[in-house]
MIPAFI-316869 format. One record per residue (C-alpha): residue number from 0; x, y, z. Coordinates in steps of 0.25 Angstrom, whole numbers, plus 5000, padded with zeros to 4 digits. Example, Ala and Ser with C-alpha at 12.3 -4.5 7.8 and 13.67 -1.06 7.14 Angstrom:
# MIPAFI-316869
REC    k    px    py    pz
REC    0  5049  4982  5031
REC    1  5055  4996  5029
***
This chain:
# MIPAFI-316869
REC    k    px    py    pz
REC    0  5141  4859  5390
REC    1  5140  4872  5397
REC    2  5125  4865  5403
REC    3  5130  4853  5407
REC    4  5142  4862  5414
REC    5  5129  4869  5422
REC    6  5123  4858  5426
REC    7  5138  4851  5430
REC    8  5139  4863  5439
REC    9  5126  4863  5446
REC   10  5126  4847  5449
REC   11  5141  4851  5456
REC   12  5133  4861  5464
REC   13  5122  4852  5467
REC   14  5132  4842  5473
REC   15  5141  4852  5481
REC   16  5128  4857  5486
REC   17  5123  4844  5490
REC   18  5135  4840  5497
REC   19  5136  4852  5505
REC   20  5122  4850  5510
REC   21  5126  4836  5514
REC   22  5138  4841  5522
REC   23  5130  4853  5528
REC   24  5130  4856  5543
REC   25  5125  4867  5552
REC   26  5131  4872  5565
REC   27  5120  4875  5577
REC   28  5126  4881  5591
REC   29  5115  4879  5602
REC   30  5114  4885  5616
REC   31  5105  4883  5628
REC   32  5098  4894  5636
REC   33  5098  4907  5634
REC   34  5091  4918  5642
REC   35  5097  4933  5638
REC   36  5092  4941  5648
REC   37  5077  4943  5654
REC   38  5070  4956  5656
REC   39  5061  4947  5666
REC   40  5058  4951  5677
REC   41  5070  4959  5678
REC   42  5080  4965  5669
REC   43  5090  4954  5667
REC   44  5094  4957  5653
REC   45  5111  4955  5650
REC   46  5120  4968  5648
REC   47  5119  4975  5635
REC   48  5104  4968  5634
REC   49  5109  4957  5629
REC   50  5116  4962  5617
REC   51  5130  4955  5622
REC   52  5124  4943  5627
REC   53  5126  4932  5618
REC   54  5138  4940  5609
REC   55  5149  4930  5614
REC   56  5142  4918  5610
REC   57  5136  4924  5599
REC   58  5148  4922  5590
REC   59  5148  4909  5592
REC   60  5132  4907  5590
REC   61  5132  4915  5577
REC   62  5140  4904  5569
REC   63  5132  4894  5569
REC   64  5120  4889  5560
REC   65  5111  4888  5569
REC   66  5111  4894  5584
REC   67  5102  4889  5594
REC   68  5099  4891  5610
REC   69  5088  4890  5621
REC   70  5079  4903  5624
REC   71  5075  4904  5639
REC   72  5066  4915  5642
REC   73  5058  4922  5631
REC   74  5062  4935  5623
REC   75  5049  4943  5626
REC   76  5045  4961  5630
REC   77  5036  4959  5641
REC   78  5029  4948  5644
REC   79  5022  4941  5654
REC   80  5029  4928  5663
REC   81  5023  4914  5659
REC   82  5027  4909  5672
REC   83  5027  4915  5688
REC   84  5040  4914  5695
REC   85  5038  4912  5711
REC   86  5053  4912  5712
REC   87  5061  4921  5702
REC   88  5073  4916  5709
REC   89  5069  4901  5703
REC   90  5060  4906  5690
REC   91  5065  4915  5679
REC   92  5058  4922  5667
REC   93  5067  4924  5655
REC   94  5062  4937  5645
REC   95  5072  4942  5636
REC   96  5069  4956  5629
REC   97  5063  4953  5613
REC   98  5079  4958  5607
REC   99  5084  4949  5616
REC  100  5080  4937  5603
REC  101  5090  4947  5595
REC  102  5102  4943  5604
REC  103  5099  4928  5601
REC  104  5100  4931  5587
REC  105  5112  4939  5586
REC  106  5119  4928  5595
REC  107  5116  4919  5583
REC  108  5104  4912  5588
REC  109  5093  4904  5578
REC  110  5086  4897  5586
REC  111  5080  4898  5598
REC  112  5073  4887  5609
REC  113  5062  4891  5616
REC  114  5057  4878  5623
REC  115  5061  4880  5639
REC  116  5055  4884  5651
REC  117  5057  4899  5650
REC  118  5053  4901  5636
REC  119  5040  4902  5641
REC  120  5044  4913  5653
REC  121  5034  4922  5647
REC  122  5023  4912  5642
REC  123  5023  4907  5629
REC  124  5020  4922  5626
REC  125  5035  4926  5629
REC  126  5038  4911  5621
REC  127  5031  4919  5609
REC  128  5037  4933  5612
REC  129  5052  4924  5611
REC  130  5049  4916  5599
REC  131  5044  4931  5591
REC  132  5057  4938  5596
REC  133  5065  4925  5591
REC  134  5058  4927  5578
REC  135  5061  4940  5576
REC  136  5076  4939  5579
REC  137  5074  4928  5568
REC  138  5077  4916  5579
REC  139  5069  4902  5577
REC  140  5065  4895  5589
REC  141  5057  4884  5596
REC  142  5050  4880  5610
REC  143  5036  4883  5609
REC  144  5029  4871  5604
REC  145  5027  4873  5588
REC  146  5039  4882  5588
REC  147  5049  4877  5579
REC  148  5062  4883  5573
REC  149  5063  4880  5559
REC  150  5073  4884  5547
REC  151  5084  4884  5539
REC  152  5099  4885  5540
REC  153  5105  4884  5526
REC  154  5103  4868  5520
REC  155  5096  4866  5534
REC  156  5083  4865  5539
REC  157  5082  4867  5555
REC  158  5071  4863  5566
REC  159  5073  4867  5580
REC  160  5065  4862  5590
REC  161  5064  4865  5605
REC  162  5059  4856  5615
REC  163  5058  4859  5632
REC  164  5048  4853  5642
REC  165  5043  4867  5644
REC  166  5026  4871  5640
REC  167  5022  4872  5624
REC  168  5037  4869  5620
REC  169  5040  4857  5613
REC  170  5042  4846  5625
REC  171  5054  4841  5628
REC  172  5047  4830  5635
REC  173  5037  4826  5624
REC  174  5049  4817  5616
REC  175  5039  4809  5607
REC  176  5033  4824  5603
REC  177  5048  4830  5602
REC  178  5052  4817  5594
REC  179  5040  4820  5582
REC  180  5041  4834  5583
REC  181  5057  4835  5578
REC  182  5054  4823  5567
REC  183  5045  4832  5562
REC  184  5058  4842  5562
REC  185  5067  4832  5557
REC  186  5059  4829  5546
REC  187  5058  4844  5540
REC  188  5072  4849  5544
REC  189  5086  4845  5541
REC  190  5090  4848  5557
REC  191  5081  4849  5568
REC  192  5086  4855  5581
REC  193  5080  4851  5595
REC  194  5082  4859  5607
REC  195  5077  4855  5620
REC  196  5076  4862  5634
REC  197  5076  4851  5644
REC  198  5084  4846  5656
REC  199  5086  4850  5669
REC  200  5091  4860  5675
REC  201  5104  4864  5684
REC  202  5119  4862  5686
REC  203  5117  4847  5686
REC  204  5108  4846  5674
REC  205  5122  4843  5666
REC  206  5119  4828  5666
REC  207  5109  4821  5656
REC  208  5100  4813  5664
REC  209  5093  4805  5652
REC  210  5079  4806  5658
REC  211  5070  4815  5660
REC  212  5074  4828  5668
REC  213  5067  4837  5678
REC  214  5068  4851  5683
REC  215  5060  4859  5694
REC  216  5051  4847  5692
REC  217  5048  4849  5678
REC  218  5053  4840  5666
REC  219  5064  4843  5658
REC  220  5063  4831  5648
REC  221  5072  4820  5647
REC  222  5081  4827  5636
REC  223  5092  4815  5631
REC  224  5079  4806  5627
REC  225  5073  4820  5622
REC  226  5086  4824  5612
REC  227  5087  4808  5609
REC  228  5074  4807  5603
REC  229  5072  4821  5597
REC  230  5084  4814  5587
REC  231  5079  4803  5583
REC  232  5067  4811  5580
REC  233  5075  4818  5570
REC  234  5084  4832  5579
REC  235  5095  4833  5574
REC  236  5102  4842  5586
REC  237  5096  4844  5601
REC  238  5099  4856  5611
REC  239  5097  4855  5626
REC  240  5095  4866  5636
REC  241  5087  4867  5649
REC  242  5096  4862  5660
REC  243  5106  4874  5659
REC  244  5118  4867  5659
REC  245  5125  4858  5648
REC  246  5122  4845  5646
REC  247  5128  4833  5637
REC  248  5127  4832  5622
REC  249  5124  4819  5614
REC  250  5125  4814  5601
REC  251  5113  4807  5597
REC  252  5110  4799  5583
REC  253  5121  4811  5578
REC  254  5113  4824  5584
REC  255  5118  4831  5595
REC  256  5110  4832  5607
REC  257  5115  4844  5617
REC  258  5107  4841  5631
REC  259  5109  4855  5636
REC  260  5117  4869  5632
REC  261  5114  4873  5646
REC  262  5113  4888  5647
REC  263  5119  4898  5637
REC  264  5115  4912  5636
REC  265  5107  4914  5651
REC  266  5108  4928  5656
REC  267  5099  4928  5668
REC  268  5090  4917  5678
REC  269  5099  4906  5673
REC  270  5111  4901  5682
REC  271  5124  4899  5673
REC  272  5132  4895  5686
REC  273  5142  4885  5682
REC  274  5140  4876  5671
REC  275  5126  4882  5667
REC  276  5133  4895  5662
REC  277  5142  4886  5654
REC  278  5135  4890  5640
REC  279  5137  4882  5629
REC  280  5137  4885  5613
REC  281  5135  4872  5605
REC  282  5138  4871  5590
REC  283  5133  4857  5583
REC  284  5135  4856  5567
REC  285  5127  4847  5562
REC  286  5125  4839  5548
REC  287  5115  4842  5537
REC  288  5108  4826  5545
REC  289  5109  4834  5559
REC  290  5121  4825  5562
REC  291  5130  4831  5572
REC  292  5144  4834  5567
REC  293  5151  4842  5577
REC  294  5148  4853  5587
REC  295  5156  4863  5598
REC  296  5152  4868  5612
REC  297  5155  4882  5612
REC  298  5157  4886  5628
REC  299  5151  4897  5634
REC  300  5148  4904  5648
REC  301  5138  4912  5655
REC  302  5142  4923  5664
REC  303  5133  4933  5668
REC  304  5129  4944  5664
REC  305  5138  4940  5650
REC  306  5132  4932  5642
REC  307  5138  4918  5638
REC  308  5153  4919  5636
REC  309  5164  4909  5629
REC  310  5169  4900  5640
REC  311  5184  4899  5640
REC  312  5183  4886  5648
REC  313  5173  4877  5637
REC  314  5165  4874  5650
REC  315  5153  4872  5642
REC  316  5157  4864  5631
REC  317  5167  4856  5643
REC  318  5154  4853  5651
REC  319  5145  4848  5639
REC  320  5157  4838  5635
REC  321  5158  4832  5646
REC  322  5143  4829  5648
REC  323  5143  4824  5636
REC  324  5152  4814  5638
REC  325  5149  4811  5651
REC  326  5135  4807  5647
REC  327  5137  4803  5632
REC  328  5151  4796  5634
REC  329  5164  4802  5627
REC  330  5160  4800  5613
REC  331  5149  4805  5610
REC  332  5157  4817  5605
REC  333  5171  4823  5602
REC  334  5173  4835  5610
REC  335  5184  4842  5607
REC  336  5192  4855  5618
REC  337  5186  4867  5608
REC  338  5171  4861  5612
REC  339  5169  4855  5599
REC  340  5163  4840  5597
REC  341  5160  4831  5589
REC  342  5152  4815  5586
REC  343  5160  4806  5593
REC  344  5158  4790  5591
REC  345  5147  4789  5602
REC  346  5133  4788  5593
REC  347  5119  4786  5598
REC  348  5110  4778  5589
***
């Protein structure tokens, strides 16, 4: 009697077990560019060295599972520049001291994109010197071709995977080598993550042009047909930066799709005039499938020398809604005042 008692017990345990891993979810907060501070040529390193930085948004970053954002630059001692500026008025190069990956980590970063055109300021030598320092701080990261970011988070196996149409990254324009290289993800991990740094750039990139995009004369991908196909090969949620302002989000086949974060942590060479120093914080939960359930624009704002700062008047979250529906129709999502959101009856197949 007392055995079949045991064994009673263990198939309730089983069962609740189960059911919790089918009603599991997992919150990720995502950002786009952050720049800290550059040594190069000049001192132009924040207050304090940094320290202060990112504390405001930190509290924020630090509850979620998962916390993801746009490296520009490298995190590099020394070095020499992969590129030659004929105009520092128009060219930048972005080094951050090696601690600086410390910073990223307290503020509750996991993950970390390294596919976009400063990453390789310093040649893939100071990409290398980035990816070791991120390592080291115990932050994963992706941009280099064959660099990957693989774990677990509790019942969840992750990928991230970041794509740009910048030298020895994953392409952002090769959508056919894109689509193969996350079914590969798909079919190993329970979520796959797909950042991409594409689009132009400049206070009236805010628009979705849905084909492909230049800058300076150089392409920058055609980032709706990118984000589209990368689902149906099996993402399960896609993060754009490049053009540093926000852009529009999607729901597409039940995954999110947000087309750009625009700017969020930029200290120095960047312009965060007007709407590109609107920083915004997203938070999406997902389902065990990768089905979006619900998520929440958190609004922030640059003003130098602070870093980012909560934004009293939602500007960010205001500015992403209203793309949104402006491009995608009204009912796509439900947005609610506090910058949360939800699916709304609009579907694409």
């Amino acid at each position: 009697m007392l055995d079949w008692s045991f064994r009673l017990l263990a198939l309730i345990n089983i069962t609740v077990g189960l059911a919790l891993a089918d009603n599991a979810t997992i919150n990720i907060a995502a950002v786009g560019d952050i720049m800290l501070g550059t040594d190069y040529p000049d001192d132009r390193l924040p207050e304090n060295d940094g320290a202060d930085f990112l504390s405001v948004v930190g509290q924020v970053l630090r509850t979620a599972d998962i916390t993801l954002g746009n490296l520009e630059g490298v995190i590099l001692a020394g070095g020499t520049p992969g590129k030659i500026c004929s105009n520092p008025l128009a060219c930048f190069l972005f080094r951050s001291p090696p601690h600086y990956a410390g910073y990223l980590r307290e503020a509750g970063f996991d993950a970390m994109s390294l596919a976009n055109n400063h990453a390789r300021d310093f040649g893939e030598t100071g990409r290398s010197a980035t990816m070791l320092a991120l390592d080291t701080y115990r932050i994963h990261h992706s941009g280099r071709r064959g660099d990957i970011a693989t774990w677990r988070h509790g019942e969840f196996t992750i990928a991230f995977i970041a794509f740009s149409p910048t030298r020895l990254s994953y392409l952002l324009n090769d959508i056919p080598a894109a689509e193969q290289q996350v079914a590969q993800l798909a079919n190993a991990h329970d979520l796959v993550i797909v950042s991409f740094h594409g689009g132009t750039e400049g206070p009236t990139a805010t628009r979705l042009p849905f084909e492909e995009e230049f800058y300076l004369g150089e392409t920058r991908g055609e980032v709706v047909e990118f984000s589209r196909r990368v689902i149906d090969a099996g993402a399960d949620l896609v993060l754009g930066h490049g053009p540093h302002v926000s852009r529009a989000m999607e729901l597409y086949r039940d995954r999110l799709i947000a087309y750009s974060l625009g700017n969020f942590a930029t200290h120095f060479g960047v312009s965060i005039d007007g709407m590109a120093g609107w920083a915004p914080i997203l938070w999406a939960e997902l389902d065990q499938n990768g089905v979006f359930v619900s998520g929440r624009i958190h609004s922030a704002l640059q003003q130098r020398p602070d870093g980012p700062r909560w934004d009293p008047q939602n500007r960010a979250y205001k500015i992403i809604r209203t793309l949104t529906e402006e491009t995608f129709g009204p009912d796509m999502f439900v947005f609610d005042a506090d910058g949360t959101f939800s699916p709304g009856v609009t579907r694409r197949p």
